[in-house]
mmCIF file of the N, C-alpha and C atoms, coordinates in Angstrom:
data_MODEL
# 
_entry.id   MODEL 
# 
loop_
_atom_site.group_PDB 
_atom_site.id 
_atom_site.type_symbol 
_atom_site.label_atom_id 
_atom_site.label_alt_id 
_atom_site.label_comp_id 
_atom_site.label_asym_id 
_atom_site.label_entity_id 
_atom_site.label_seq_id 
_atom_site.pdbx_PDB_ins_code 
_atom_site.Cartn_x 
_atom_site.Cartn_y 
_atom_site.Cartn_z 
_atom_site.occupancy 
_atom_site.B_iso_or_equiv 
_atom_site.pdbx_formal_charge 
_atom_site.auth_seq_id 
_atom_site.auth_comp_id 
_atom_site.auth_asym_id 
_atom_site.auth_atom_id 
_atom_site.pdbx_PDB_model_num 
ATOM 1   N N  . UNK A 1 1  ? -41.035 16.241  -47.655 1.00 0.00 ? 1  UNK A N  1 
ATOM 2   C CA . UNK A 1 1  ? -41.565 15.630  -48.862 1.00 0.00 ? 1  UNK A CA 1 
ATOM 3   C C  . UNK A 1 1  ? -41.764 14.142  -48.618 1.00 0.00 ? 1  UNK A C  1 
ATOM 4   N N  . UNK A 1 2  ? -43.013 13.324  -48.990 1.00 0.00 ? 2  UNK A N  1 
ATOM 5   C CA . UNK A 1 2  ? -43.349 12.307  -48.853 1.00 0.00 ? 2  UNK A CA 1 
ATOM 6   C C  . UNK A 1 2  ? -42.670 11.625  -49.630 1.00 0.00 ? 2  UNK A C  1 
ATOM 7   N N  . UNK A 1 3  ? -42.034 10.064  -49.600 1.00 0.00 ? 3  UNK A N  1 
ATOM 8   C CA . UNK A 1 3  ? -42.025 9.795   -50.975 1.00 0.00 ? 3  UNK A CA 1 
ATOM 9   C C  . UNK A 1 3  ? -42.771 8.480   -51.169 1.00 0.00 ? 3  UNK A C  1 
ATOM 10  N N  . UNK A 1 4  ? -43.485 8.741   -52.562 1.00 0.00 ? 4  UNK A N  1 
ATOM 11  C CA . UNK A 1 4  ? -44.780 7.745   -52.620 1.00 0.00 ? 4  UNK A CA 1 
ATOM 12  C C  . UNK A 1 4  ? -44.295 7.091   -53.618 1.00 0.00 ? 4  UNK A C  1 
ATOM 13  N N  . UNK A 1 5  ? -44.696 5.232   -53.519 1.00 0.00 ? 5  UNK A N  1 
ATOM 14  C CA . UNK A 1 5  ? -44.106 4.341   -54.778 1.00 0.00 ? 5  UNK A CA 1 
ATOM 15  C C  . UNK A 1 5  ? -45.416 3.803   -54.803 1.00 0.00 ? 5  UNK A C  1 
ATOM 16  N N  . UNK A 1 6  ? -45.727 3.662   -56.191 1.00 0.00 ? 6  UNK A N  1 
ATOM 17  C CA . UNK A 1 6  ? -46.786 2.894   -56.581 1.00 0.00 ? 6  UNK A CA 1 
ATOM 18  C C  . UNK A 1 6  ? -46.443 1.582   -57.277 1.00 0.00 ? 6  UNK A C  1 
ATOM 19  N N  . UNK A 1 7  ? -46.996 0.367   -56.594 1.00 0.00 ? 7  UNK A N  1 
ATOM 20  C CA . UNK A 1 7  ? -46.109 -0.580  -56.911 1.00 0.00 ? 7  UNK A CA 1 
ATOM 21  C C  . UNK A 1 7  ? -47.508 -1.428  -57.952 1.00 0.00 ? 7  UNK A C  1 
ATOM 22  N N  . UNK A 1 8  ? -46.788 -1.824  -58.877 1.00 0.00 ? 8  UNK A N  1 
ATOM 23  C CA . UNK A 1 8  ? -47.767 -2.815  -59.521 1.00 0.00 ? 8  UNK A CA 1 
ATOM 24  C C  . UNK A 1 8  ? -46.979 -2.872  -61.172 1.00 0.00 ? 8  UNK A C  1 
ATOM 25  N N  . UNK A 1 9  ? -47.289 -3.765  -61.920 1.00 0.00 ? 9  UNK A N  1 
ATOM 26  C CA . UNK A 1 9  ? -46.625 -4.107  -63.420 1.00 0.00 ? 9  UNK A CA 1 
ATOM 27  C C  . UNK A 1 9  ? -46.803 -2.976  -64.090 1.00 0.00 ? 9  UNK A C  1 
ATOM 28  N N  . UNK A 1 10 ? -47.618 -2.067  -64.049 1.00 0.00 ? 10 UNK A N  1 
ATOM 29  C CA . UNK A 1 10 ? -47.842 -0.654  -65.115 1.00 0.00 ? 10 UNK A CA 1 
ATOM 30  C C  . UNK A 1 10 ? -48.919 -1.085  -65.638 1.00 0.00 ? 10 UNK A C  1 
ATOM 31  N N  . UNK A 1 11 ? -49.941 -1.869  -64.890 1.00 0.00 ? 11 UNK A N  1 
ATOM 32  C CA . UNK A 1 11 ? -51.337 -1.767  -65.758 1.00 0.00 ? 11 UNK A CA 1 
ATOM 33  C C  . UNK A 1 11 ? -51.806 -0.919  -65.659 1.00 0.00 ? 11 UNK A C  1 
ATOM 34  N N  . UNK A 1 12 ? -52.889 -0.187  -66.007 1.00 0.00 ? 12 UNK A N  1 
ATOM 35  C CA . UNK A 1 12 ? -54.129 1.021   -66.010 1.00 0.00 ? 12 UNK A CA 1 
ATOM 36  C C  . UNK A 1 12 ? -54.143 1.711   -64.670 1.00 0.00 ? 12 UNK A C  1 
ATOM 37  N N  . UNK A 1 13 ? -54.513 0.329   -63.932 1.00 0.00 ? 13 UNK A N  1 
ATOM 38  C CA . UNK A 1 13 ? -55.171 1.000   -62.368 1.00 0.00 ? 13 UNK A CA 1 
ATOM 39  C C  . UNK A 1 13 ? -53.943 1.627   -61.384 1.00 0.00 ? 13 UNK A C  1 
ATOM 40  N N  . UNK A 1 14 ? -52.760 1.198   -61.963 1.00 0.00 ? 14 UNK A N  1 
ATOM 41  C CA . UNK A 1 14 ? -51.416 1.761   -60.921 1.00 0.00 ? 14 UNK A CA 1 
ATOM 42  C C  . UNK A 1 14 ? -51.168 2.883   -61.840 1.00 0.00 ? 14 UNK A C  1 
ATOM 43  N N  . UNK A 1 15 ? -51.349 2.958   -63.228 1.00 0.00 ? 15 UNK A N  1 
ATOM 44  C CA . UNK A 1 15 ? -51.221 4.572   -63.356 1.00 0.00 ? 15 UNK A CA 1 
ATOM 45  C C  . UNK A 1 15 ? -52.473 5.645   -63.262 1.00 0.00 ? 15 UNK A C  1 
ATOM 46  N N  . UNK A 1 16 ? -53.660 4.910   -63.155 1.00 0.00 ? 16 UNK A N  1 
ATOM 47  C CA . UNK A 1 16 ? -54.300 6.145   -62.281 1.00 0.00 ? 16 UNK A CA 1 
ATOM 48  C C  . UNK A 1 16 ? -53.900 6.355   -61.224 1.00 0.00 ? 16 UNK A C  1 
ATOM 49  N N  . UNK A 1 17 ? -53.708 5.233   -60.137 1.00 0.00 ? 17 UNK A N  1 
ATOM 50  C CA . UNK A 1 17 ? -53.584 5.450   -58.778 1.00 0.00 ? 17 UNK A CA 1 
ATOM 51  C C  . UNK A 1 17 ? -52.253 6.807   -59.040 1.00 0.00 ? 17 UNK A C  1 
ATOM 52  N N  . UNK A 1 18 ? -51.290 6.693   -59.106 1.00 0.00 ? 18 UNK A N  1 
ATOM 53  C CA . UNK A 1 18 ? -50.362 7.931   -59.213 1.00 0.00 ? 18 UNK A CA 1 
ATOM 54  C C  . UNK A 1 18 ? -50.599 9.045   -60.064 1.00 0.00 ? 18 UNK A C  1 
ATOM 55  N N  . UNK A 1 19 ? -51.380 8.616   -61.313 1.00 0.00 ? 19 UNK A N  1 
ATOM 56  C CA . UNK A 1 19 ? -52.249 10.081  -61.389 1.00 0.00 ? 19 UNK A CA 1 
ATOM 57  C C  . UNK A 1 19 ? -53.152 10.624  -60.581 1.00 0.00 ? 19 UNK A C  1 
ATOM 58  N N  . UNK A 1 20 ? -53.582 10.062  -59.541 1.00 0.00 ? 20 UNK A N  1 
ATOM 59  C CA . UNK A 1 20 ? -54.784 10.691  -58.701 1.00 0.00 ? 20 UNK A CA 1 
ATOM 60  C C  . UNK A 1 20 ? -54.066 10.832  -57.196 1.00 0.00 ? 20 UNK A C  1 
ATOM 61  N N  . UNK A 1 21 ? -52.887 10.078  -56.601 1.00 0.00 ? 21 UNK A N  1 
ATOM 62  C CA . UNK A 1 21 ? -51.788 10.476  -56.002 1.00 0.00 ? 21 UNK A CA 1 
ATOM 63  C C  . UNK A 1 21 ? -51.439 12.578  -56.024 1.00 0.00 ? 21 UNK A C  1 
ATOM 64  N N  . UNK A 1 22 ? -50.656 12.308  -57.161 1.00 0.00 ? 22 UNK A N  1 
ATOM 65  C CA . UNK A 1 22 ? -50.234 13.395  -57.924 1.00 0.00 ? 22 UNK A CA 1 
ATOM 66  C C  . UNK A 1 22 ? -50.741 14.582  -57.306 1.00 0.00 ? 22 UNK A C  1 
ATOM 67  N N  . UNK A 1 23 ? -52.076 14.613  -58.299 1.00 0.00 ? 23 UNK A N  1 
ATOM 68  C CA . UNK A 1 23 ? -53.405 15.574  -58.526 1.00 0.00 ? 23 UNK A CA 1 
ATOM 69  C C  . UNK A 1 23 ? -53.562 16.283  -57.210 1.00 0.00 ? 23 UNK A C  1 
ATOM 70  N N  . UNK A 1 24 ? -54.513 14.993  -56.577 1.00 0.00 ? 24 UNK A N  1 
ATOM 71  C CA . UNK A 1 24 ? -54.667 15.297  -54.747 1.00 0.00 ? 24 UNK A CA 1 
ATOM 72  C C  . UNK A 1 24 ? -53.907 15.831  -53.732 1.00 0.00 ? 24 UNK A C  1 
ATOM 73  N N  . UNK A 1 25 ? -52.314 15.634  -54.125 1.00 0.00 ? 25 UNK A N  1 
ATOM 74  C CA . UNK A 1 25 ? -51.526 16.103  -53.500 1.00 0.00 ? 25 UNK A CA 1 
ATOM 75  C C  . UNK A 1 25 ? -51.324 17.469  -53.344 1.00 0.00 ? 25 UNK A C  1 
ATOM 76  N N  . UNK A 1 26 ? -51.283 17.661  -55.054 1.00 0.00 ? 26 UNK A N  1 
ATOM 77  C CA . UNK A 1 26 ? -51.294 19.470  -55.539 1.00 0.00 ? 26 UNK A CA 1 
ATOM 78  C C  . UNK A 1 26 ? -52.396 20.598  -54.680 1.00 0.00 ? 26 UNK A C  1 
ATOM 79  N N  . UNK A 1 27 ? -53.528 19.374  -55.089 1.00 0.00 ? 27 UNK A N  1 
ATOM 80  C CA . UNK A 1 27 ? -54.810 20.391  -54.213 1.00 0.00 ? 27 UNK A CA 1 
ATOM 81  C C  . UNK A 1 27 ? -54.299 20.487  -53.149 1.00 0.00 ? 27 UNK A C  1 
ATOM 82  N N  . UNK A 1 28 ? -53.758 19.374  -52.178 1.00 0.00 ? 28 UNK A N  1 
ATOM 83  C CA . UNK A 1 28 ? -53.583 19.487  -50.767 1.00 0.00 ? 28 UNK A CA 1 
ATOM 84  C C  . UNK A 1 28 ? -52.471 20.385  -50.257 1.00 0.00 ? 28 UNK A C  1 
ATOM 85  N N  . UNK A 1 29 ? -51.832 20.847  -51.419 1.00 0.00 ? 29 UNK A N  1 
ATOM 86  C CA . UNK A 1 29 ? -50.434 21.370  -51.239 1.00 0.00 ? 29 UNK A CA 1 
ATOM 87  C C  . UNK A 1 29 ? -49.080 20.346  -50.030 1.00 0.00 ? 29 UNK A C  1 
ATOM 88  N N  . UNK A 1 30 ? -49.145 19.706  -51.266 1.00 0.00 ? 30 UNK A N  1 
ATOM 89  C CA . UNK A 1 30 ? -48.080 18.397  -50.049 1.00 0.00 ? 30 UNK A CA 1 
ATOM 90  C C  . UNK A 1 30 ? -47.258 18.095  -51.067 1.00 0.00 ? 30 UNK A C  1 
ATOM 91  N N  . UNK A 1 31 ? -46.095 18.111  -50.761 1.00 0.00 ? 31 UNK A N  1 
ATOM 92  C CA . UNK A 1 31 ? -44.750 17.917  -52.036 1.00 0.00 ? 31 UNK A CA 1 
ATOM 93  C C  . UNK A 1 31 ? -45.183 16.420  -51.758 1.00 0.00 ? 31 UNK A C  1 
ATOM 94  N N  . UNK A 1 32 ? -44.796 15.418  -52.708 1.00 0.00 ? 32 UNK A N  1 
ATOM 95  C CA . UNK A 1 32 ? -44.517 14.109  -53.101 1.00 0.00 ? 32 UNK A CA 1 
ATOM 96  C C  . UNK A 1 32 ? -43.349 14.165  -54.093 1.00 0.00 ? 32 UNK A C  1 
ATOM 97  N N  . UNK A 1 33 ? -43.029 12.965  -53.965 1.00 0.00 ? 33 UNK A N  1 
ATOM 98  C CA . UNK A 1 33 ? -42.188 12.348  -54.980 1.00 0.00 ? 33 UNK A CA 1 
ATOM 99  C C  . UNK A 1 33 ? -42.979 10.613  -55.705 1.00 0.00 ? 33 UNK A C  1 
ATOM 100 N N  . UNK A 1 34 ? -43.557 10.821  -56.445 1.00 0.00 ? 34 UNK A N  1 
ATOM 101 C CA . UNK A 1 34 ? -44.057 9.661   -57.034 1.00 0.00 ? 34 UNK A CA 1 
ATOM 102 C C  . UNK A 1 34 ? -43.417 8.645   -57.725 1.00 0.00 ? 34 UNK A C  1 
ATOM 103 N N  . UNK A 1 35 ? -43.127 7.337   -57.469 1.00 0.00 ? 35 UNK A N  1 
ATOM 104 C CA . UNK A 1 35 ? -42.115 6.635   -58.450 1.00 0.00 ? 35 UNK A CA 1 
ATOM 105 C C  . UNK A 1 35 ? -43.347 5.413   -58.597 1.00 0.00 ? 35 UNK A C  1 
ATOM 106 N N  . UNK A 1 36 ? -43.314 5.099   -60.077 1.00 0.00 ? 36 UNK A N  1 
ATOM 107 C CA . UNK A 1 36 ? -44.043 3.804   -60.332 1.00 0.00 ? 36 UNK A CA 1 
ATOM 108 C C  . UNK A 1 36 ? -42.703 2.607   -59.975 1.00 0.00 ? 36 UNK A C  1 
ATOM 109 N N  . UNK A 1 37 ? -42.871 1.551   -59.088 1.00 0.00 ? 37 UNK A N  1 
ATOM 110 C CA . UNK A 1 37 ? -42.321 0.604   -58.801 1.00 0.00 ? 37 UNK A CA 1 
ATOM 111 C C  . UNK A 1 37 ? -42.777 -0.805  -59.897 1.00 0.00 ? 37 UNK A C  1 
ATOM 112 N N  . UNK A 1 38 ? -41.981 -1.741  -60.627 1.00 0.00 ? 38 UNK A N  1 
ATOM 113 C CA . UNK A 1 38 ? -42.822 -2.319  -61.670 1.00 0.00 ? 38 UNK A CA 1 
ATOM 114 C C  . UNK A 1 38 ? -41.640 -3.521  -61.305 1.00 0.00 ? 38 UNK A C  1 
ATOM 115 N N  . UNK A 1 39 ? -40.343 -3.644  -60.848 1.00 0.00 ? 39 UNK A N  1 
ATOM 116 C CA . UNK A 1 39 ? -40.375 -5.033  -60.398 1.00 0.00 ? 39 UNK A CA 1 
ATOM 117 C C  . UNK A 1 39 ? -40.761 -5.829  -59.368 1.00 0.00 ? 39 UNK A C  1 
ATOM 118 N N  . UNK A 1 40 ? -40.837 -7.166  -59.879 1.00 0.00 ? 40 UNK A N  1 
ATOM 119 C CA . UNK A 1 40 ? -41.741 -7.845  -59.115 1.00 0.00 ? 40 UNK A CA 1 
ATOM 120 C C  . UNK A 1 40 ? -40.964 -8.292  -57.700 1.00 0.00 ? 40 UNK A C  1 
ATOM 121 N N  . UNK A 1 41 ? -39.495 -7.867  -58.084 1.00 0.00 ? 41 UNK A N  1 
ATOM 122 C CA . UNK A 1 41 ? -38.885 -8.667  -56.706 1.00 0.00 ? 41 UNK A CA 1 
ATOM 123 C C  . UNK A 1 41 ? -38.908 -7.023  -56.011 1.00 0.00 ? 41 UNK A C  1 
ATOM 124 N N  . UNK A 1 42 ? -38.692 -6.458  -55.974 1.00 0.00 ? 42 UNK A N  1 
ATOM 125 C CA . UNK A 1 42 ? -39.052 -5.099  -55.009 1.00 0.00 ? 42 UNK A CA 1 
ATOM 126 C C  . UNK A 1 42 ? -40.392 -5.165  -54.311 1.00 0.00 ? 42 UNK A C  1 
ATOM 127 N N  . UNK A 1 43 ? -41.648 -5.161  -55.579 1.00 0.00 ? 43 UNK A N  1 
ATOM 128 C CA . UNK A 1 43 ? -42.811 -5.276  -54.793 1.00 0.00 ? 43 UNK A CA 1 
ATOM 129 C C  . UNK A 1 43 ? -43.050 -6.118  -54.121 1.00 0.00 ? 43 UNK A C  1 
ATOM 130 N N  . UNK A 1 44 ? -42.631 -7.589  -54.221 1.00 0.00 ? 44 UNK A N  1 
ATOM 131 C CA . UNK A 1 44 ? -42.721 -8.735  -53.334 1.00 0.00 ? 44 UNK A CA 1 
ATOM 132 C C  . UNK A 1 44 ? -41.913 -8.228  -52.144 1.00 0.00 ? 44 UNK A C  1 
ATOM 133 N N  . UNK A 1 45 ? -40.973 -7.663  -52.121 1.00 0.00 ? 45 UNK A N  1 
ATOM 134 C CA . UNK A 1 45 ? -40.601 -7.167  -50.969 1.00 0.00 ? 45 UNK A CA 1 
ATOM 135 C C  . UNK A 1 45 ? -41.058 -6.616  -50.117 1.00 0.00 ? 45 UNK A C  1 
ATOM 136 N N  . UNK A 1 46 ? -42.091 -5.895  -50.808 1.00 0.00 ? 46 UNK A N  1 
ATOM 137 C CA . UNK A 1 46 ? -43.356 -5.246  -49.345 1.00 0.00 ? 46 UNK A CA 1 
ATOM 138 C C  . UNK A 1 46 ? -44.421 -6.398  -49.172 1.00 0.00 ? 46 UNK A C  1 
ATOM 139 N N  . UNK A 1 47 ? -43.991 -7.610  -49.633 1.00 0.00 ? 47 UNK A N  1 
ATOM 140 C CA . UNK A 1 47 ? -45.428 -8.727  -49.251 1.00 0.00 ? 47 UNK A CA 1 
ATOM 141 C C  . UNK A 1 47 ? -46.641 -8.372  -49.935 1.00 0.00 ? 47 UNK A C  1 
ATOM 142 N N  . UNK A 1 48 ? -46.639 -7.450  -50.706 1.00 0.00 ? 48 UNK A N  1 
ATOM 143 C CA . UNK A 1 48 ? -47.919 -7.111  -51.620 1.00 0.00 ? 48 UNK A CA 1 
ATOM 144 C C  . UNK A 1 48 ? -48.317 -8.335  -52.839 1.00 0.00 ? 48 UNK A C  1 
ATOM 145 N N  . UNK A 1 49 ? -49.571 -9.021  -52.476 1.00 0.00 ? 49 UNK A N  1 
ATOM 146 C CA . UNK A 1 49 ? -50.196 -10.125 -53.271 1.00 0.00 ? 49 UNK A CA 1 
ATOM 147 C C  . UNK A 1 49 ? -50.763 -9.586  -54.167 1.00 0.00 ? 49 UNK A C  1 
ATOM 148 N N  . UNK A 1 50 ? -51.230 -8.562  -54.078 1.00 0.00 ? 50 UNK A N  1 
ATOM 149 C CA . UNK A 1 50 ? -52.466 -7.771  -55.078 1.00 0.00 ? 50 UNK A CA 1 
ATOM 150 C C  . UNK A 1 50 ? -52.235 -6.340  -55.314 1.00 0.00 ? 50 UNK A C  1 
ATOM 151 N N  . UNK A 1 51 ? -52.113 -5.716  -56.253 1.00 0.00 ? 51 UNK A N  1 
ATOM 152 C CA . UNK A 1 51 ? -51.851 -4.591  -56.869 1.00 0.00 ? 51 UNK A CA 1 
ATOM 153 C C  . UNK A 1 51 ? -52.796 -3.753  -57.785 1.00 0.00 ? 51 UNK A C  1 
ATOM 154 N N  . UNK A 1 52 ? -53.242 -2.609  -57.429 1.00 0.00 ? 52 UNK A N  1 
ATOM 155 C CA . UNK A 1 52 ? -51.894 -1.739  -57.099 1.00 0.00 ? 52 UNK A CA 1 
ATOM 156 C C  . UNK A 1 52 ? -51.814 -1.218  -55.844 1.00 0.00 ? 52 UNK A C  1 
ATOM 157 N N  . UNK A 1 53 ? -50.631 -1.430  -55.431 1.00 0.00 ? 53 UNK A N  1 
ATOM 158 C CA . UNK A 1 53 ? -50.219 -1.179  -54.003 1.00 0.00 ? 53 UNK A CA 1 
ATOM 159 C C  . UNK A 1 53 ? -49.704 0.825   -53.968 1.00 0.00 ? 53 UNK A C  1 
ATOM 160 N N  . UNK A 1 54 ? -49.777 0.860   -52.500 1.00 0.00 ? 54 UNK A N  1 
ATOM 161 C CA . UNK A 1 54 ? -48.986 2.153   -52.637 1.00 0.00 ? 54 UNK A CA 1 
ATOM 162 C C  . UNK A 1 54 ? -48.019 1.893   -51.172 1.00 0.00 ? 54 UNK A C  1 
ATOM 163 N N  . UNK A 1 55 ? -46.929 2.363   -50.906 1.00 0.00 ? 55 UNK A N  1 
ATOM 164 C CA . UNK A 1 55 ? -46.216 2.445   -49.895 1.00 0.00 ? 55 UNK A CA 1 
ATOM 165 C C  . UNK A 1 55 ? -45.282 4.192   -49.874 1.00 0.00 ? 55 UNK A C  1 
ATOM 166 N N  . UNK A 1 56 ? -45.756 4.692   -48.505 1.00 0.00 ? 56 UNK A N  1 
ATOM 167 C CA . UNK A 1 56 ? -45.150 6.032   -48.367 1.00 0.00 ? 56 UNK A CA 1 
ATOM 168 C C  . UNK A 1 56 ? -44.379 5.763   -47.501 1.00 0.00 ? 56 UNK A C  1 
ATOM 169 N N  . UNK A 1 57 ? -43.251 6.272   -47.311 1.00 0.00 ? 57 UNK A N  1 
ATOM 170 C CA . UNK A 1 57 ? -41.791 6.749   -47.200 1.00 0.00 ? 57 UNK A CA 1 
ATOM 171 C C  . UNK A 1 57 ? -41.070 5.445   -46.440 1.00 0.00 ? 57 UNK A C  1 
ATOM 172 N N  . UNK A 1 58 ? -41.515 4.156   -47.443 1.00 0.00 ? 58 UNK A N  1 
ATOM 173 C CA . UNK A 1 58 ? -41.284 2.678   -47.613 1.00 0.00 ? 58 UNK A CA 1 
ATOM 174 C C  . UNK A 1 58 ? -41.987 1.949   -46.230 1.00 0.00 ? 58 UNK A C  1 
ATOM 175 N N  . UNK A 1 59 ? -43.079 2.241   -46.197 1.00 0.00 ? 59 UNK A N  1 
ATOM 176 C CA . UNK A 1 59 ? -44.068 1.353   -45.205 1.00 0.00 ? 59 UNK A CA 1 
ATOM 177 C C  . UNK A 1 59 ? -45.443 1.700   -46.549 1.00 0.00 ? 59 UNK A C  1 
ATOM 178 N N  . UNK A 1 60 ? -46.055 -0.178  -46.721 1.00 0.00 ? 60 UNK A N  1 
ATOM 179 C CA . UNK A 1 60 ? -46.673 -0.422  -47.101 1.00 0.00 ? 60 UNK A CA 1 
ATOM 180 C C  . UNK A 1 60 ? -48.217 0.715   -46.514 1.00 0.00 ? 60 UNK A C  1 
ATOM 181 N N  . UNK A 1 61 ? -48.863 1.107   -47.455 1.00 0.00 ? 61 UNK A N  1 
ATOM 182 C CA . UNK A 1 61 ? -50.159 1.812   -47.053 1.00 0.00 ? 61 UNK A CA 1 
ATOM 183 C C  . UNK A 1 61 ? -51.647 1.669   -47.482 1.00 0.00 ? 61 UNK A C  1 
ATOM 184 N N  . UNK A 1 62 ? -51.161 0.591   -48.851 1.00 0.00 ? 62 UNK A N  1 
ATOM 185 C CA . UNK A 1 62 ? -52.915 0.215   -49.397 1.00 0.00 ? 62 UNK A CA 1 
ATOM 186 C C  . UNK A 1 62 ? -52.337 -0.123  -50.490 1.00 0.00 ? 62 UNK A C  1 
ATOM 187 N N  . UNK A 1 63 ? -53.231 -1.624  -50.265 1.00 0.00 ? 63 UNK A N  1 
ATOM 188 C CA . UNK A 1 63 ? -52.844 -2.820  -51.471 1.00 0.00 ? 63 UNK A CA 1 
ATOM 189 C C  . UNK A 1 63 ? -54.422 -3.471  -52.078 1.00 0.00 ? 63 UNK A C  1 
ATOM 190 N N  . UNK A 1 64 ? -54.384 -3.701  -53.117 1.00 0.00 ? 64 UNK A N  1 
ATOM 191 C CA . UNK A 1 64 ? -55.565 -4.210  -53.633 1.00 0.00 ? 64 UNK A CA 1 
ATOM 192 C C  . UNK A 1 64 ? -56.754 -3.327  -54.880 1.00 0.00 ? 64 UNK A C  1 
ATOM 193 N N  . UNK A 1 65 ? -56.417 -2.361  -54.709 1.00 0.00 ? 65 UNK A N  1 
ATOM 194 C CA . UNK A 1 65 ? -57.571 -1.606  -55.308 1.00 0.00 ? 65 UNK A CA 1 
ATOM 195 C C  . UNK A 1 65 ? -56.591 0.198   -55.367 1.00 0.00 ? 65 UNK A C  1 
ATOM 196 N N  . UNK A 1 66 ? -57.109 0.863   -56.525 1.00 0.00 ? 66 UNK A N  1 
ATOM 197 C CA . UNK A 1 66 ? -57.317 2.043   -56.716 1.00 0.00 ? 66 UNK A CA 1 
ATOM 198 C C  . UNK A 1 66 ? -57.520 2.801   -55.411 1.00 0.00 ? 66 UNK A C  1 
ATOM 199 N N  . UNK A 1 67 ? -56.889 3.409   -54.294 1.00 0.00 ? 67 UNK A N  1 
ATOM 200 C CA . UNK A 1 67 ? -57.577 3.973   -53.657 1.00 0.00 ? 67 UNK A CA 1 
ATOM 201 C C  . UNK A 1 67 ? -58.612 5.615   -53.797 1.00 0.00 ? 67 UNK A C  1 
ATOM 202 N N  . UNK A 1 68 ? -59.260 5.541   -52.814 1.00 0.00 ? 68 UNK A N  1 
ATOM 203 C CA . UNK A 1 68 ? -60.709 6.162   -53.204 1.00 0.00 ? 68 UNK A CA 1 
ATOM 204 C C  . UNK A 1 68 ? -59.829 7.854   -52.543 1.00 0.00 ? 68 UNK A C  1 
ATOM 205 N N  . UNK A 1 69 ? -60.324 9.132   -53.039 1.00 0.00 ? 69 UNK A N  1 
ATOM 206 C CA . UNK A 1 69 ? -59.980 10.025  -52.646 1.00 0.00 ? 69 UNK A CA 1 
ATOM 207 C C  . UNK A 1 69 ? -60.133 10.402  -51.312 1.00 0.00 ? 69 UNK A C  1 
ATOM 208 N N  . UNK A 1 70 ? -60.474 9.847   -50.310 1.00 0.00 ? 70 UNK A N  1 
ATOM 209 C CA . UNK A 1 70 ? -61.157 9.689   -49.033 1.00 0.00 ? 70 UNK A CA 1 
ATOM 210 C C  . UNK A 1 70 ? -59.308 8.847   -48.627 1.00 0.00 ? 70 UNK A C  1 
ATOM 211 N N  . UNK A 1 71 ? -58.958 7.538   -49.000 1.00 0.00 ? 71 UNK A N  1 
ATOM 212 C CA . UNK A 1 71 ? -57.831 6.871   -48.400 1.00 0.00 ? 71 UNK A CA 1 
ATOM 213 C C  . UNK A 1 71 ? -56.552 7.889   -48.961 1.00 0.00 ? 71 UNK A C  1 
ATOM 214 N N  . UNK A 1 72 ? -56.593 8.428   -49.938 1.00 0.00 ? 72 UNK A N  1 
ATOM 215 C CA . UNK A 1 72 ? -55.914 9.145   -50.358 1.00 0.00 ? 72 UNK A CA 1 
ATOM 216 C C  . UNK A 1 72 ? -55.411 10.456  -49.676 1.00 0.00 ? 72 UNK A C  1 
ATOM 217 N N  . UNK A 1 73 ? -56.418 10.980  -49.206 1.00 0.00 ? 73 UNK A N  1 
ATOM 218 C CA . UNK A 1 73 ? -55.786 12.193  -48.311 1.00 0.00 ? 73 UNK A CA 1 
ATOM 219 C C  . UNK A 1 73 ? -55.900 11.710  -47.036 1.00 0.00 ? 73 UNK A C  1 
ATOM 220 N N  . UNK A 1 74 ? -55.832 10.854  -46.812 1.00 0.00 ? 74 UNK A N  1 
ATOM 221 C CA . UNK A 1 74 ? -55.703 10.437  -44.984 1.00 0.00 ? 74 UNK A CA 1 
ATOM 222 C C  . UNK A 1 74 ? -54.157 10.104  -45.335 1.00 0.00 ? 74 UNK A C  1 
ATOM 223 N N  . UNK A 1 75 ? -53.735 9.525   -46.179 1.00 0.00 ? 75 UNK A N  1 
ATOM 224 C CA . UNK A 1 75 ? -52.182 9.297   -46.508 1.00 0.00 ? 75 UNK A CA 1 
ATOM 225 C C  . UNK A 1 75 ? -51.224 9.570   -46.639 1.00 0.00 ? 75 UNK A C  1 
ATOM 226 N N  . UNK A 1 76 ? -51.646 11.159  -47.073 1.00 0.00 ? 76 UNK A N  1 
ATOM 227 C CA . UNK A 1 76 ? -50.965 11.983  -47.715 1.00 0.00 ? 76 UNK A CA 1 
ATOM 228 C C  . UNK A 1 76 ? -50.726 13.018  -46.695 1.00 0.00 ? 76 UNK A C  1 
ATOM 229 N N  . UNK A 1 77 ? -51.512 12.939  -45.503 1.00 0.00 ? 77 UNK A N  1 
ATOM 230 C CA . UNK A 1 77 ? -52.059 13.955  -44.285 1.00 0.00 ? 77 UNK A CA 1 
ATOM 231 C C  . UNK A 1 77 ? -51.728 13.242  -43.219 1.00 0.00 ? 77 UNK A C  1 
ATOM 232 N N  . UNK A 1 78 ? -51.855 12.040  -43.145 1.00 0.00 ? 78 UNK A N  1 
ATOM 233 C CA . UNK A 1 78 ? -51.467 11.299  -42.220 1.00 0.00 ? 78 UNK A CA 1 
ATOM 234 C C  . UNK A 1 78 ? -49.598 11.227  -41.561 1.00 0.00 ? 78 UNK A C  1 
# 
């Protein structure tokens, strides 16, 4: 089981990103564990400037933007 943190304050775009996390996963048949991460001294801890970040099984994996279903299953597969 992966475990995936979505790091960012809980605006919009970090709870799609883990709703579309989630989703993709199911199709892919890949257990996750999803945790929204929302303090700022944790996420500063992965050096993330821009959010929403994601980090799997605590190595940073994509910061800045929503990722696209394309970065999403390379991640999750990777």
């Amino acid at each position: 089981m992966k475990k995936i943190e979505v790091l960012g304050t809980g605006c919009k775009k970090c709870t799609t990103t883990a709703e579309q996390i989630e989703a993709i996963a199911q199709e892919l048949g890949v257990e996750v564990d999803v945790a929204k991460v929302t303090d700022p001294a944790a996420i500063m801890g992965y050096q993330v400037m821009s959010t929403p970040a994601v980090a799997i099984d605590g190595k940073l994996a994509h910061s800045g933007s929503v990722p696209n279903r394309h970065k999403i299953e390379s991640m999750l597969q990777g």
